[in-house]
FIDRENVEX-757507 format. One record per atom (N, C-alpha, C, CB): x, y, z; residue in one letter. Coordinates in steps of 0.001 Angstrom, whole numbers, plus 500000, padded with zeros to 6 digits. Glycine has a CB too. Example, Ala and Ser with C-alpha at 12.3 -4.5 7.8 and 13.67 -1.06 7.14 Angstrom:
BEGIN
513190494310507800A
512300495500507800A
513200496700507800A
511308495527509046A
512850497750507080S
513670498940507140S
512900500030507870S
514084499402505725S
REM end
This chain:
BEGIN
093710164143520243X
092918163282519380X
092764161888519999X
093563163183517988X
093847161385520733X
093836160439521548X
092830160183522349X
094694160514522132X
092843160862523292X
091635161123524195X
090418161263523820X
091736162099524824X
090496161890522600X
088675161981522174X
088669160326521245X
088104163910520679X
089542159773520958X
089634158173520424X
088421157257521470X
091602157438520736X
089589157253522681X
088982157001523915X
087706157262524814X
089645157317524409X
087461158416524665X
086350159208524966X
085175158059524368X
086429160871524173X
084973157968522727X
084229157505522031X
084094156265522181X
084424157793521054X
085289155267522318X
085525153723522566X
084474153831524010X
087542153138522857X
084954154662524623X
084474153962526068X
082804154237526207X
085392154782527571X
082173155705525716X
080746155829525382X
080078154818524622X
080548156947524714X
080725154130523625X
079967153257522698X
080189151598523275X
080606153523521014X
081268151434523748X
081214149741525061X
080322150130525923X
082813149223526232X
080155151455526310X
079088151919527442X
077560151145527162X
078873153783527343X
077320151893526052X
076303151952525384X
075815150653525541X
076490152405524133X
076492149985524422X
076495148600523835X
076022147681525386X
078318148151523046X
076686147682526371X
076585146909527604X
074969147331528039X
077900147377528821X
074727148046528097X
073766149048529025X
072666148406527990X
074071151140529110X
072213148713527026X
071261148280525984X
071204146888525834X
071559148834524715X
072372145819525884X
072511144458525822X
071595144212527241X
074219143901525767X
071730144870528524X
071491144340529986X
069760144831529851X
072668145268531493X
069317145679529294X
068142146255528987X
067230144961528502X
068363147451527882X
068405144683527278X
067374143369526396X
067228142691527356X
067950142338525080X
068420141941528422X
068103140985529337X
067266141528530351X
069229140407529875X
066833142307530283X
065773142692531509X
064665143136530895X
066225143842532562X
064331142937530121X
062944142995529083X
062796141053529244X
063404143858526832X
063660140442529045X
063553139231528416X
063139138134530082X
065294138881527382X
063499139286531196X
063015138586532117X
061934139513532918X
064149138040532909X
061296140219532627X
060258141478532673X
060690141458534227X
058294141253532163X
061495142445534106X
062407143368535054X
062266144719535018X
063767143220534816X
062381145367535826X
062379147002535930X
063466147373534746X
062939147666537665X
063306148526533906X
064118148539532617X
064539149500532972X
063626148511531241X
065646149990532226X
066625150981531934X
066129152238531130X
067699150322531199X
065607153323531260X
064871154074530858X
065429154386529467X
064687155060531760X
064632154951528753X
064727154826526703X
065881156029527277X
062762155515525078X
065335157356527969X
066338158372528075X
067464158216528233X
066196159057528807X
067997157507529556X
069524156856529248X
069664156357528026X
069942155695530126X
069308155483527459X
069654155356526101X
070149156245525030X
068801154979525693X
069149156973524501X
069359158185523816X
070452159215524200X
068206158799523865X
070692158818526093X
071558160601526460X
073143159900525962X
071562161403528939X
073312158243526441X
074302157555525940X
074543157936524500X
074046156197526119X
073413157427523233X
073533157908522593X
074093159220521726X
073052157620522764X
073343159993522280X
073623161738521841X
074982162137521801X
072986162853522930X
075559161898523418X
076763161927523940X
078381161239523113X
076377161245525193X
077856160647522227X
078805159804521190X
078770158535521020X
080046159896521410X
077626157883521998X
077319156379521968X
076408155742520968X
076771156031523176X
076239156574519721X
075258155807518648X
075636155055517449X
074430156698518089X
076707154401518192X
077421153321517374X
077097152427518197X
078945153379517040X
077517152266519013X
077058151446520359X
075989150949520573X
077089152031521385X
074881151603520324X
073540151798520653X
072999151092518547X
073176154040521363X
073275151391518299X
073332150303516935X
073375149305516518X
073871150244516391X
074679149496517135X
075102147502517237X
074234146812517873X
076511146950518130X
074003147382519165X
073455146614520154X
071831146632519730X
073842147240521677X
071326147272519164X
070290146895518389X
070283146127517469X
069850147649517983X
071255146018516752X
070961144882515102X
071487143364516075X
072614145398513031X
072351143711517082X
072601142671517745X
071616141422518727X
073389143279518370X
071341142476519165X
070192141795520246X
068754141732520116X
070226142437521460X
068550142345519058X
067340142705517871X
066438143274519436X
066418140876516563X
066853144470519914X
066594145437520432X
065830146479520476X
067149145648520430X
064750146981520647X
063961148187520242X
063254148402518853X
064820149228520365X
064139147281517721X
063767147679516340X
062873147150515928X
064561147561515457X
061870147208516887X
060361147354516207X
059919148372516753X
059293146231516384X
059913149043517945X
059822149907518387X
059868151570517938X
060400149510518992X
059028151781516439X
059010153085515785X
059351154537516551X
057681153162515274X
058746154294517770X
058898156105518448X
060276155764518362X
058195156765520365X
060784154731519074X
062393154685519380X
063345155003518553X
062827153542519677X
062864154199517072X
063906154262516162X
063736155787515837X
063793153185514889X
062471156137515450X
062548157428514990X
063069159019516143X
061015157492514427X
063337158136516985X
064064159721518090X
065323159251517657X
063893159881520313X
065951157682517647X
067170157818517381X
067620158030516373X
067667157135517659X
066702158300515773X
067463158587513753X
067234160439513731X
065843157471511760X
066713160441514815X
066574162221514865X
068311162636515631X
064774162895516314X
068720161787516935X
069722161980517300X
070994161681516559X
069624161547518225X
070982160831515406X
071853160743514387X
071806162005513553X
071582159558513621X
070572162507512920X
070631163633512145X
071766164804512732X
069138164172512093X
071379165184513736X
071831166074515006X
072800165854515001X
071402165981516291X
073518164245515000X
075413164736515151X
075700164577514230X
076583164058515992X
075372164650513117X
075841164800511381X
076028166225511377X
074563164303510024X
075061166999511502X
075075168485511550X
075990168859512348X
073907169109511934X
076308168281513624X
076979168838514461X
078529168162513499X
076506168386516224X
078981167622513243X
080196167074512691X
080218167890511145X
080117165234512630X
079611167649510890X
079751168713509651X
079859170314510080X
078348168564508651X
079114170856510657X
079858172487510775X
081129172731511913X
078528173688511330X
081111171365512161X
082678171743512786X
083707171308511959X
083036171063514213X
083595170390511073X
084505170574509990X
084625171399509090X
084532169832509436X
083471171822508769X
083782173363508054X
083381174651508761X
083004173504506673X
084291174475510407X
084706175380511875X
083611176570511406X
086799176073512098X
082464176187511562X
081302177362511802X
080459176954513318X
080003177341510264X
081002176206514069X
080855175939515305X
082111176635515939X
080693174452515529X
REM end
């Protein structure tokens, strides 16, 4: 349980950094960090990370396609956390 503690801490500082350096490279129109890294960070257990760093850096959230793939990748690990708590995964 430890390890998957960790696992999650370190995907979501991942996240959080990677999306913060994004804003700064939007903010100096720089070659960007592709939405896909984002989302795969995301998917992977980083959409806490990827949250913050949106309400934080006021990030993507105007950006509708965006929000709406990432509220699709939230749906997805609800489902996925729910039938493994009731072990039908």
């Amino acid at each position: 349980m430890e390890v998957l503690l960790l696992y999650f801490l370190f995907v979501n500082v991942l996240e959080f950094i990677i999306t913060g350096y994004d804003k700064f490279l939007a903010r100096k129109q720089k070659r960007r960090i592709p939405e896909n890294t984002l989302f795969f960070l995301a998917f992977i257990g980083g959409s806490i990370g990827l949250l913050t760093a949106m309400l934080i850096f006021s990030h993507k959230t105007a950006k509708t396609s965006f929000i709406i793939k990432f509220i699709g990748i939230i749906l997805i690990q609800i489902v996925i956390i729910y039938l493994t708590i009731n072990h039908k995964i």
